[in-house]
Every structure is written in structure tokens, then in C-alpha cells.
C-alpha positions as CSV (number, residue, x, y, z in Angstrom):
1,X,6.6,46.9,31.6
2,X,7.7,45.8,27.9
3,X,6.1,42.1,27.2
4,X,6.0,40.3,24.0
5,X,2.8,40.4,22.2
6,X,1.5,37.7,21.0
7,X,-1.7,39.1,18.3
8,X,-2.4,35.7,16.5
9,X,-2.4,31.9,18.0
10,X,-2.5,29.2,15.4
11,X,-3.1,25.9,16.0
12,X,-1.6,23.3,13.0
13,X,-3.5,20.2,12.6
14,X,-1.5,17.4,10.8
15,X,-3.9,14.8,11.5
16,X,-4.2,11.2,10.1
17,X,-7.3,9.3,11.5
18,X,-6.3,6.0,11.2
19,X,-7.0,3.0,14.1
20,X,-4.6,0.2,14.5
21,X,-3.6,-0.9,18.6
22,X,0.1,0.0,18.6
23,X,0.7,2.2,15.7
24,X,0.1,6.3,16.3
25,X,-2.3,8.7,14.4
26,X,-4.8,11.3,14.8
27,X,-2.2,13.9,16.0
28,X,-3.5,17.1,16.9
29,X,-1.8,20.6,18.1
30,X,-4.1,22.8,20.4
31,X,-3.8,26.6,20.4
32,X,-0.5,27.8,21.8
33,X,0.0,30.5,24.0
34,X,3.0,32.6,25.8
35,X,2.3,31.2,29.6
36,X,5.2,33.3,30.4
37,X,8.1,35.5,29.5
38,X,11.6,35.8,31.5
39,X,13.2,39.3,30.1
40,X,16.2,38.5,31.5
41,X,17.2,35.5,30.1
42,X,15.2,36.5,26.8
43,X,13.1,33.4,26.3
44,X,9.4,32.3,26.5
45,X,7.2,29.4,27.8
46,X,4.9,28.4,24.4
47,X,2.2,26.3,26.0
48,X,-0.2,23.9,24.0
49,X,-2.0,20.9,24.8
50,X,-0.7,17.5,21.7
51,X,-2.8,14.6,21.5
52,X,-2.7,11.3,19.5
53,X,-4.6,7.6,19.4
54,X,-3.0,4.8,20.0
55,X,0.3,5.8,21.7
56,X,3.3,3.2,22.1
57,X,6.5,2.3,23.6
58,X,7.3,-1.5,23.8
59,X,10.9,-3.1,24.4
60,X,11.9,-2.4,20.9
61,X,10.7,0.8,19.9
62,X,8.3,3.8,20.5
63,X,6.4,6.7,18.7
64,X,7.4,10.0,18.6
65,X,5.7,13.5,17.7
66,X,8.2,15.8,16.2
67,X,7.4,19.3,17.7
68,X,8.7,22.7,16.4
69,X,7.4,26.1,15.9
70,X,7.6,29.1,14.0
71,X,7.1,32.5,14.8
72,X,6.5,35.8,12.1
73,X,6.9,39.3,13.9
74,X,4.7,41.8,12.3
75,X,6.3,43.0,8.5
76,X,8.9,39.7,8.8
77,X,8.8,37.0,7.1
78,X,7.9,33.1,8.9
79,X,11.0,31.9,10.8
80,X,11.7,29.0,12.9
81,X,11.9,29.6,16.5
82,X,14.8,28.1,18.4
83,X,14.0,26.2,21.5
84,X,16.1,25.4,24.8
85,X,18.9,22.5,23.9
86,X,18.0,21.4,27.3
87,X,15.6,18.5,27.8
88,X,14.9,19.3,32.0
89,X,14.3,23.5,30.8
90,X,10.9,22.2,28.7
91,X,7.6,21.3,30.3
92,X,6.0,17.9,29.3
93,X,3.5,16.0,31.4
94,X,3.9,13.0,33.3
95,X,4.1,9.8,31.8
96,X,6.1,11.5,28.8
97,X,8.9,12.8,27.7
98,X,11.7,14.8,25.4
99,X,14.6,14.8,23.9
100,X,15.7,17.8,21.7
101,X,16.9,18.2,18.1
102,X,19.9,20.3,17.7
103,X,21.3,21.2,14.4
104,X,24.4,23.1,15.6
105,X,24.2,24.3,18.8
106,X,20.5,25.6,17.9
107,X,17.1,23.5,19.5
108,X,15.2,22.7,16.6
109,X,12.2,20.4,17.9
110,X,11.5,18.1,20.2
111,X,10.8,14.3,20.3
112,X,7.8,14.1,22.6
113,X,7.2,10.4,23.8
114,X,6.4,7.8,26.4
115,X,8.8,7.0,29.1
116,X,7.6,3.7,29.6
117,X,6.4,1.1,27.9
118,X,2.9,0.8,27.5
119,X,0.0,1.8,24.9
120,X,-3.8,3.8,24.1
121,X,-4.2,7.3,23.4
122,X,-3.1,9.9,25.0
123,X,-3.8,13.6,25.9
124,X,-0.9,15.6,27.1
125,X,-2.3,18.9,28.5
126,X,-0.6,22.5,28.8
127,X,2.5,21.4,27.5
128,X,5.7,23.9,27.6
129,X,8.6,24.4,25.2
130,X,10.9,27.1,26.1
131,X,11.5,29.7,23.0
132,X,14.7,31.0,23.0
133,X,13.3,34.2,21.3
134,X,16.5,36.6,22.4
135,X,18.9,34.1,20.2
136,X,16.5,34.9,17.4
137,X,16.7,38.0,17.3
138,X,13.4,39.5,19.1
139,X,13.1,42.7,21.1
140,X,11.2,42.1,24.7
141,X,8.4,44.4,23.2
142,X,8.0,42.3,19.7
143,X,4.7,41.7,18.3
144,X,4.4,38.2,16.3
145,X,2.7,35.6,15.5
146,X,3.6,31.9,16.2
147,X,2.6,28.3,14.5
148,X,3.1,24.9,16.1
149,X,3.6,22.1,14.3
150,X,3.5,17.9,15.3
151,X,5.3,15.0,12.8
152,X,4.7,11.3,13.7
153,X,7.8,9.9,13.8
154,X,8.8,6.4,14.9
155,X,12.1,5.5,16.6
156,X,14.8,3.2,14.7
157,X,16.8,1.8,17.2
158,X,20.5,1.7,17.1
159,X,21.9,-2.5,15.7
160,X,23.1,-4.5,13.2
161,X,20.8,-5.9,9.7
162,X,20.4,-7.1,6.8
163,X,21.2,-4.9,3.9
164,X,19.5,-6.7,0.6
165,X,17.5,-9.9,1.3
166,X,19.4,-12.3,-0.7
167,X,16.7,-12.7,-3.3
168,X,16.3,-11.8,-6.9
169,X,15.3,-8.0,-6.8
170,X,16.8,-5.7,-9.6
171,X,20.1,-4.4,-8.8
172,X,19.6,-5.3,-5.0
173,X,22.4,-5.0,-3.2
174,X,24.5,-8.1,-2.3
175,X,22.8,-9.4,0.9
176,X,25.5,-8.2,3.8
177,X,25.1,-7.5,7.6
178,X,25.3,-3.5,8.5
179,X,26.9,-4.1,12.2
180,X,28.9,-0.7,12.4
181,X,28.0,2.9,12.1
182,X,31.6,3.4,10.3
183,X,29.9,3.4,7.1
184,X,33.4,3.0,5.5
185,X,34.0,-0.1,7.3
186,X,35.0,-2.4,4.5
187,X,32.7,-5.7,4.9
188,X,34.5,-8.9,5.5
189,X,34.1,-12.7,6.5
190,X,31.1,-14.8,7.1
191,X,29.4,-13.8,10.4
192,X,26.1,-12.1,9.3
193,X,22.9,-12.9,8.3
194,X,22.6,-16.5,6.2
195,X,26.6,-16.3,6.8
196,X,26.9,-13.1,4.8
197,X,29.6,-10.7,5.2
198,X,29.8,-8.1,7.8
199,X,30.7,-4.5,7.3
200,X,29.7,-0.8,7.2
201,X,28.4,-1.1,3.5
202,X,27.2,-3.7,1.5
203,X,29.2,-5.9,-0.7
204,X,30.4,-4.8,-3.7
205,X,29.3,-1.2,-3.1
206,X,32.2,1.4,-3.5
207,X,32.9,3.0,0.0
208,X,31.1,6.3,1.3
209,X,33.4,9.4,1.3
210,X,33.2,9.3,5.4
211,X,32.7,7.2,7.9
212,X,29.3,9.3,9.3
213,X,27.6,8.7,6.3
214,X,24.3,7.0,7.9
215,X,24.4,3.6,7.1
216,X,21.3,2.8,9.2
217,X,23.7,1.3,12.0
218,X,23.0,4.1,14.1
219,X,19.6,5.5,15.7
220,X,17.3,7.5,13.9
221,X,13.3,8.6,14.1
222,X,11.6,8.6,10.7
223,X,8.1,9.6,9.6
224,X,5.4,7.1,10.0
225,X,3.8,8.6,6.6
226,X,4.8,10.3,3.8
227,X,4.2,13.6,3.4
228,X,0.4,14.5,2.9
229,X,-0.7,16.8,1.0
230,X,-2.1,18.8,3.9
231,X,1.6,19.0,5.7
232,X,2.6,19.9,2.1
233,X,0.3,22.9,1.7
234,X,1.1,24.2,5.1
235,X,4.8,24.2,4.3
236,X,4.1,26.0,1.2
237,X,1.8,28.9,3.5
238,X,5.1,29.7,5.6
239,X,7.3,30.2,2.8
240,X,8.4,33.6,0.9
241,X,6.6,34.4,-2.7
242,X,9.8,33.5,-4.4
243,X,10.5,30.6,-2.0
244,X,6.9,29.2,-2.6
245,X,7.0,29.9,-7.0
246,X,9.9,27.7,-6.9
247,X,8.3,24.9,-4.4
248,X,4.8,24.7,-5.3
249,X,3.9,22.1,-8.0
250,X,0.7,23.8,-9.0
251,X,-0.8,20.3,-10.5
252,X,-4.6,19.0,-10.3
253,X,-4.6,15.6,-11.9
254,X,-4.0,12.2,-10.4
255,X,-5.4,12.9,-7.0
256,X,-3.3,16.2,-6.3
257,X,-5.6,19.0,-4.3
258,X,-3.1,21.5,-3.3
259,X,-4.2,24.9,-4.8
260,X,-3.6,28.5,-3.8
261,X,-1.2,31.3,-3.7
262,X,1.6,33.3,-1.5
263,X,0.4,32.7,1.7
264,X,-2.8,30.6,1.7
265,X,-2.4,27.0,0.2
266,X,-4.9,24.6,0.7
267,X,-5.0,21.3,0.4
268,X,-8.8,19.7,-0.6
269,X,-7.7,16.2,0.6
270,X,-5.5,16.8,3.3
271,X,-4.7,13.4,4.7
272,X,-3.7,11.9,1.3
273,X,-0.3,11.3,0.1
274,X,1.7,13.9,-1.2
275,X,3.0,13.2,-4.9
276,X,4.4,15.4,-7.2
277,X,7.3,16.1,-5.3
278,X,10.4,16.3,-6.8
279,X,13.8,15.9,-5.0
280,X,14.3,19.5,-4.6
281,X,10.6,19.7,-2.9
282,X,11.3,17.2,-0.7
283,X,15.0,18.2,0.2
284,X,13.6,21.8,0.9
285,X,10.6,20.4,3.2
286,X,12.7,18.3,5.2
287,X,15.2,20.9,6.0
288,X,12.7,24.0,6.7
289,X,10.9,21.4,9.1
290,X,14.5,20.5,10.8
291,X,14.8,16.8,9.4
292,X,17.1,15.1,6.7
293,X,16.3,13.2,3.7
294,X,17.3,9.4,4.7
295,X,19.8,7.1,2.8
296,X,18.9,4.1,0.7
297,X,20.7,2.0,3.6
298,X,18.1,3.7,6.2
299,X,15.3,2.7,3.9
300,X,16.0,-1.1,4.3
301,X,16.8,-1.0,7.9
302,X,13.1,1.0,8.6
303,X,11.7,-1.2,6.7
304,X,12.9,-5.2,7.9
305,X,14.4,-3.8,11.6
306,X,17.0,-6.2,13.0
307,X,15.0,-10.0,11.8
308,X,16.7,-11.9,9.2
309,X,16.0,-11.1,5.3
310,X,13.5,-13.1,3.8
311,X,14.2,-13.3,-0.3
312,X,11.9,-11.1,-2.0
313,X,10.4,-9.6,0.5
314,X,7.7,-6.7,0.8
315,X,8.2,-3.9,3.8
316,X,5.6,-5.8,6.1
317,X,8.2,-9.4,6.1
318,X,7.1,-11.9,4.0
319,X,6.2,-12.1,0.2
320,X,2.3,-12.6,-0.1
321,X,0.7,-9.0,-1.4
322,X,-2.8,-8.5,-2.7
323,X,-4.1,-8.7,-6.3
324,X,-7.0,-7.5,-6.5
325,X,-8.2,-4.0,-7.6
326,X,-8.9,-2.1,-4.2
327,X,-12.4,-0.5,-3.8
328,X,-12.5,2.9,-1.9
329,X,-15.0,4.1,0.6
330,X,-15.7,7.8,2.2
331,X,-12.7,8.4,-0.4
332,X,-11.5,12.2,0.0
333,X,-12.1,12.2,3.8
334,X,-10.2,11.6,6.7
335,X,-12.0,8.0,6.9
336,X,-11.0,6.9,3.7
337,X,-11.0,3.2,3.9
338,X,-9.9,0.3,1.6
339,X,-13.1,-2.1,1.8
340,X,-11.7,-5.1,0.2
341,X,-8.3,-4.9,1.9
342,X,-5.9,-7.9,2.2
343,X,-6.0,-10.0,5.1
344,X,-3.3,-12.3,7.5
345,X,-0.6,-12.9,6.2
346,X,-1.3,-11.2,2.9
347,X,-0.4,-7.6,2.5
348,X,-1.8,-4.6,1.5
349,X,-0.3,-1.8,-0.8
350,X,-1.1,0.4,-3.5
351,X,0.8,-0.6,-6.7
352,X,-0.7,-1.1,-10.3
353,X,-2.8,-4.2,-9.4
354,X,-4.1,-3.0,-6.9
355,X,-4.7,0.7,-8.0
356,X,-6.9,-0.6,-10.5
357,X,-8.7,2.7,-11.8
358,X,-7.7,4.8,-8.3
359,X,-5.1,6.3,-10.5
360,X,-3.3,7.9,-8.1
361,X,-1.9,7.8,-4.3
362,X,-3.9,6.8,-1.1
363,X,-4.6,8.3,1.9
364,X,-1.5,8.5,4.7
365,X,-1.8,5.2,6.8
366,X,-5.2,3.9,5.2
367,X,-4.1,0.2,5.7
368,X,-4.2,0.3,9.0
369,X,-7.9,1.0,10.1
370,X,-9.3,-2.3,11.2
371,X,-6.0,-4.3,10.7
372,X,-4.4,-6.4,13.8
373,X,-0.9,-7.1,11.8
374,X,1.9,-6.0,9.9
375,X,0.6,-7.7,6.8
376,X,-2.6,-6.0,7.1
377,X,-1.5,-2.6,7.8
378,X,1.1,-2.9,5.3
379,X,4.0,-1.9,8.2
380,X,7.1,-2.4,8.7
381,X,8.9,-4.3,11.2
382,X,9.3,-0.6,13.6
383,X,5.7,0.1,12.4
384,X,6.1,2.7,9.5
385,X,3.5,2.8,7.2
386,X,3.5,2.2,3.1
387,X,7.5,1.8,2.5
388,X,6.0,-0.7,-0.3
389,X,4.0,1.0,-2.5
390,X,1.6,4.1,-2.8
391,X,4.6,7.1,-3.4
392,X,8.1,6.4,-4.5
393,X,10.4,7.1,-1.5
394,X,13.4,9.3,-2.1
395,X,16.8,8.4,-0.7
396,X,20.2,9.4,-0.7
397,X,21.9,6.7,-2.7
398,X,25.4,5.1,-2.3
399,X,25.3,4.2,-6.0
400,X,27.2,7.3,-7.2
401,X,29.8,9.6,-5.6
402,X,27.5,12.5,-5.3
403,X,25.5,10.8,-2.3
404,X,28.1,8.9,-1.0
405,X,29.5,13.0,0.4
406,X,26.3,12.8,2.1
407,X,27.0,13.3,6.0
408,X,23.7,13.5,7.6
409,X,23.6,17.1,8.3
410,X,20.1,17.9,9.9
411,X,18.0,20.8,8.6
412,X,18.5,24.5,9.8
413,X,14.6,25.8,9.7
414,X,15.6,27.7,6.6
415,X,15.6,27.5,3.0
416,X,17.6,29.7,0.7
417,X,16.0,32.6,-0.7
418,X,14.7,31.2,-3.9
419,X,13.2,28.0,-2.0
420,X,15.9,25.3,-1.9
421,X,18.0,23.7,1.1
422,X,21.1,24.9,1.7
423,X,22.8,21.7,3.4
424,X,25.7,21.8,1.3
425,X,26.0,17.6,1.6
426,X,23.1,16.3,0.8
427,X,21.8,16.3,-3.1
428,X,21.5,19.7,-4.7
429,X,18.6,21.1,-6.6
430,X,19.7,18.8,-10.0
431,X,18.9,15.7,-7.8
432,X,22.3,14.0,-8.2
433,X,23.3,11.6,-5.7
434,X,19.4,10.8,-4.9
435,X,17.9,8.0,-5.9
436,X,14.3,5.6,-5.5
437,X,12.8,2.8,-3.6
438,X,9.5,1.1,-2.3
439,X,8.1,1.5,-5.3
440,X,4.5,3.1,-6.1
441,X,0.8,2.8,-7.1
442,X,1.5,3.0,-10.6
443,X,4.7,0.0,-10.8
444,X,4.4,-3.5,-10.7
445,X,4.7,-5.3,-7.7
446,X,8.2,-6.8,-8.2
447,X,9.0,-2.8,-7.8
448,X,7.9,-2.3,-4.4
449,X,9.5,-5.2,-2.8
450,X,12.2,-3.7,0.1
451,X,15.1,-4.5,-1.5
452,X,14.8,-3.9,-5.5
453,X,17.0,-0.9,-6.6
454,X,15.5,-0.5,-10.3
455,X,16.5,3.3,-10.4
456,X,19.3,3.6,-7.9
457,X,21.3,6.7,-8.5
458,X,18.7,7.5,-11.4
459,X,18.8,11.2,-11.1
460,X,15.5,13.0,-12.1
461,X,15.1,16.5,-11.5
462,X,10.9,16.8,-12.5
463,X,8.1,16.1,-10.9
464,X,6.2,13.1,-11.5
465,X,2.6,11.8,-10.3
466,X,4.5,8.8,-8.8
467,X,7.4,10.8,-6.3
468,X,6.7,11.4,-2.6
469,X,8.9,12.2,-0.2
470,X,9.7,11.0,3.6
471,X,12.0,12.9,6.0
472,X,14.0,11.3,8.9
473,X,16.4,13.2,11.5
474,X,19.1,11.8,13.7
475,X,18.3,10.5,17.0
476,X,19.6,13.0,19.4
């Protein structure tokens, strides 16, 4: 009897030890296996146990991990697997459970979570996704090799805010209430927030080019961190050698570790924050791991949730930061740990006072270990962690008609051949229609605040020791 052979297992760690009640880390990916195959229908059971600290679901929100896999059948190159579209045809243990990610009519992940509210850590054992391996292509008798990966996301829940804060921030946008997903609503009267207009855009922004542009009305999961440089160097391993020439930064100054060639990067501090990352490196992760980039609009919404603005305000909701010169301990390890951190109700992030001579970006989440607020953590209001500060965050922006054709196509898997994404909506290689926010470890802290726009619809096409990336995706 023909079976598919599975000759390698990898598990893929992308782990950030961190220790806050409420707000997830420490996500790990045991060994998968093929439990079982069905040669009739042509698809798999992949079975793996996921684990993560500090678990939640509460009555405004929840944590997610992001599942997908990839598969390589001997002399291929890496591929994305697709998986069942159907939640009830996937195995996840009690307690929890999915929702899948379709970009078309093709399963590109799950969204593994709680399905009630409650908190700790959690151990989910001899979990099953169901591999649709005859829609990709694979003979019964195929011999391959297969790679799970886990994202922390955190769910952004469909309602109305507050886009700008009504403060003094560089180009911010006129403060106006988001309270439709139309995003080419036109806003109008007095209803919203501190009696500002209410609309699918802000005031005084020219109108997106379609009414699904997202807005940040609508639901969507975004990563709790930027990009480390671990997730980073595993991105690069899976790619082609011409893929990966074009995508790999090849830098060793200001705290980048990534090193290595076609095949085998490495990344010596895996945990810390990927920079160097230009558009096109951040556009090209997000699609190849089935996300989106997120708009300018989404940025502001992840970071103050549905509470009223306050002027001038940092992502954690109020305007009291730190200014002092952090000092690092068990720096280049998964315990890195800020020992003079900020505490209630000042917040923490890295900007240029605070940098002092780190010179470069922190580890993923690093705020968080020992803190009991959003101030201390440096969080948002869903719980996402440094939207002010460490790594410039890239967005789509509205200021230009490049990114307002943007339509929130989610990422296929696959790049195109020489490395780039090939969503023909969202910002091309030459970075037009992209823009910056949250600022970064090397700016001022007027530059981190939520709403300032000092470079919106700035197009830059290098790489810089200040750009990171985040990815969000659509909630299904």
C-alpha cells in the first residue's frame, strides 16, 4: 500500500519568553507528525502538540497563535501546505478552538484560541490540522518534508474609534470617529468622539479608491511583536537562492545577528526585534506567511481600541513615558530584561532617551516581564506590544493614491520568483503607497506618540537600522 513518507519532522520554535498575567508568550511548536492519511480524499492529519504562557480571552478580546505549515518534497523547493477551509474537519483540544484563514478558496492557517474566557498557560496536546496535500499537488507515495510554524496574534475586535487624538502631533490626522467599514464613507456631523465627525475616513483625508479598504472598522488579528530576528532568519531558510539574495539584508551592526546562506540562516539573538527591514522585506514576509501588511488606520485602532483619544498620547493611553537611559541585563538572551524600567502610570519604550548607548532595537515584548499594567508593559489597549517605539512600524498609508488601491488582499504562501509579493494591491517593491508610524529607538519621543504622521506616505525603498515590520491578516 502507497503512503506518504514523511523522512524529516521539524519542529519551529518562535518563542518569546516574556511574563506578564494576560498577555501571551513563550510559544512553542512540538514535532509534527502524519497521524494519518485518507488516499481517497487525498489529505493528511499533521499532529503537534502548541504551547504558550499566559493564555487569554476576556469580554473584549483574546490571543491567538497563527498556525501554518510548509511542506518540501524531495528535489522541490519549500511550499505552503494548504489546510481544510473547514473549522469542524481540524483537531484542537478541548477548551480551544479555530477558525481558518482562507486567501481564496485555499486554507492558509489557523487561528488557534480559547473558547471561553479565562487565563494561565496552556498546553494543547496532539493537535490535528488536516493537509489538503492532493490540492497541492502530492502523489499518495510522495516523500517530503514538513515545517510548522506559530505567530502570536491578538484579536482586534470589530467597532467604532478614534482616528487622531485631537492633539498636537505632526501631520496627525484630524481627530474623527471610524464607525463604518465602508472606508469611503464620507465623514459628517458631530456624533463622535469629543463631538468629532463620523465617517469611514478621517477628516480632510481624500477618499480610498474602495469601500474594503480596511479602515480598522472591521475585525482583524495582528502580531503581538514585531518581527524577530529569529522568525526573520527562518523565513529567509524556506526561501529559493534567488528569493533569499533579494530578501536577506546581510547587515551586522546595530544589534542585527542574522547571518548565513541559501538554506541555513541563523539568527544569534533570536528573540530580538527585527530591523533592517525594508518595505519590500516586510511585504514579502507577510505574504509567504499568509498575512497582510496593516493600514495606517489599523495602526491607531490596535493601538487606543475603542476608549476615547487622549491628546498626545503614547500606545499604552496616557502621555507620561520614561527618560531615563535604560540599563540592560542577560542582554542577548531570551531573559533580556530592562532593570530600570518605568513604573505606573509611566511608560516604557525604546526611543532615543531611553536607548541611551543600546544603539539599537530590544528584545520582542521585553517590557512586559514583571509589569502589572499597560504603562508598564508598554501595551496597547488589545495588548500588543511596542507600537511606540523600539522599530518603525510599516503601514499602508491613505496619504497618497498608491495605498489608498490597497484592498486587503491576504497573502498566498508564495512569493514571486525573485523574492517579492505578488498581491498586486498592496505597495510594490518601490515602496509607494507605504508609509511610517510608532516611531523607534533612535527618534525622539514626540515621534512615537500613536497619532504623529511625520513621514506619512514618505516612500523609502532601503533599508534602514530603524524599519521593522508587523503583519496583520483579516479576521476570518
Amino acid at each position: 500500500m502507497k503512503c506518504l513518507k514523511l523522512i524529516i519532522t521539524i519542529s519551529v520554535l518562535l518563542s518569546l519568553v516574556i511574563a506578564l498575567p494576560a498577555f501571551a508568550n513563550n510559544i512553542q511548536v512540538g514535532t509534527p507528525i502524519i497521524t494519518s492519511v485518507n488516499s481517497t480524499g487525498d489529505y493528511a492529519m499533521v499532529q503537534f502538540n502548541l504551547s504558550w504562557s499566559n493564555s487569554f480571552r476576556d469580554i473584549v478580546n483574546w490571543d491567538a497563535a497563527w498556525v501554518f505549515v510548509k511542506y518540501k518534497e524531495t528535489g522541490n523547493d519549500w511550499q505552503h501546505a494548504t489546510l481544510n477551509t473547514t473549522g469542524g474537519n481540524h483537531t484542537i483540544p478541548s477548551g480551544y478552538t479555530c477558525s481558518v484563514g482562507e486567501t481564496g478558496s485555499a486554507g492558509m492557517g489557523v487561528f488557534i484560541y480559547r473558547n471561553a474566557n479565562g487565563s494561565g498557560s496552556t498546553s494543547l496536546n496532539d493537535v490535528q490540522l488536516r493537509w489538503e496535500y492532493g490540492t497541492d499537488g502530492l502523489a499518495d507515495d510522495a516523500a517530503f518534508t514538513l515545517k510548522v510554524f506559530a505567530v502570536e496574534m491578538v484579536y482586534v475586535p470589530t467597532g467604532a474609534f478614534a482616528a487622531g487624538s485631537g492633539g498636537s502631533e505632526t501631520s496627525c490626522f484630524t481627530l474623527t470617529t471610524i464607525n463604518t467599514g465602508d472606508a469611503t464613507t464620507a465623514p459628517s456631523g458631530t456624533g463622535g468622539f469629543s463631538g468629532s465627525a463620523e465617517g469611514g475616513y478621517p477628516t480632510g483625508q481624500t477618499a480610498p479608491a474602495n469601500a474594503s479598504w480596511p479602515n480598522g472598522y472591521s475585525a482583524y488579528y495582528c502580531m503581538k511583536y514585531e518581527i524577530s530576528q529569529g522568525q526573520y532568519a527562518d523565513f529567509l531558510s524556506l526561501l529559493t537562492d534567488s528569493q533569499d539574495n533579494t530578501r536577506y539584508p546581510n547587515k551586522s551592526d546595530y544589534r542585527h545577528t542574522i547571518s548565513g546562506s541559501f538554506g541555513n540562516y541563523t539568527a544569534t539573538v533570536p528573540d530580538r526585534a527585527c530591523n533592517y527591514l525594508s518595505w519590500a522585506d516586510g511585504a514579502a514576509y507577510a505574504d509567504w506567511s499568509g498575512l497582510r501588511p496593516m493600514t495606517e488606520m489599523e495602526y491607531e485602532k490596535a493601538c487606543r481600541g475603542t476608549l476615547a483619544p487622549v491628546a498626545n498620547e503614547y500606545a499604552w493611553g496616557n502621555t507620561n513615558i520614561a527618560g531615563s537611559a535604560y540599563t540592560l541585563s542577560n542582554d542577548g538572551t531570551p531573559n533580556a530584561t530592562v532593570t530600570n524600567a518605568a513604573s505606573e502610570p509611566t511608560g516604557n519604550a525604546s526611543y532615543s532617551t531611553t536607548d541611551g548607548s543600546i544603539n539599537g532595537p530590544l528584545r520582542c515584548g521585553i517590557f512586559a516581564a514583571g509589569s502589572t499594567s499597560r504603562a508598564e508593559a508598554g501595551a496597547t489597549y488589545y495588548g500588543i506590544m511596542e507600537m511606540s517605539g523600539n522599530l518603525y512600524e510599516r503601514t499602508v498609508t491613505i496619504a497618497n493614491s498608491t495605498g489608498r488601491v490597497f484592498t486587503g488582499t491576504q497573502g498566498n504562501g508564495a512569493l514571486s520568483t525573485n523574492g517579492n509579493a505578488d498581491n498586486a494591491d498592496w505597495p510594490g517593491s518601490n515602496a509607494s503607497g507605504s508609509d511610517f508610524r510608532g516611531g523607534h529607538w533612535n527618534f525622539n519621543a514626540s515621534y512615537v506618540r500613536v497619532s504623529d504622521r511625520l513621514d506619512a506616505g514618505f516612500t523609502v525603498i532601503a533599508r534602514y537600522d530603524e524599519n521593522g515590520f508587523r503583519c496583520v491578516r483579516s479576521a476570518p
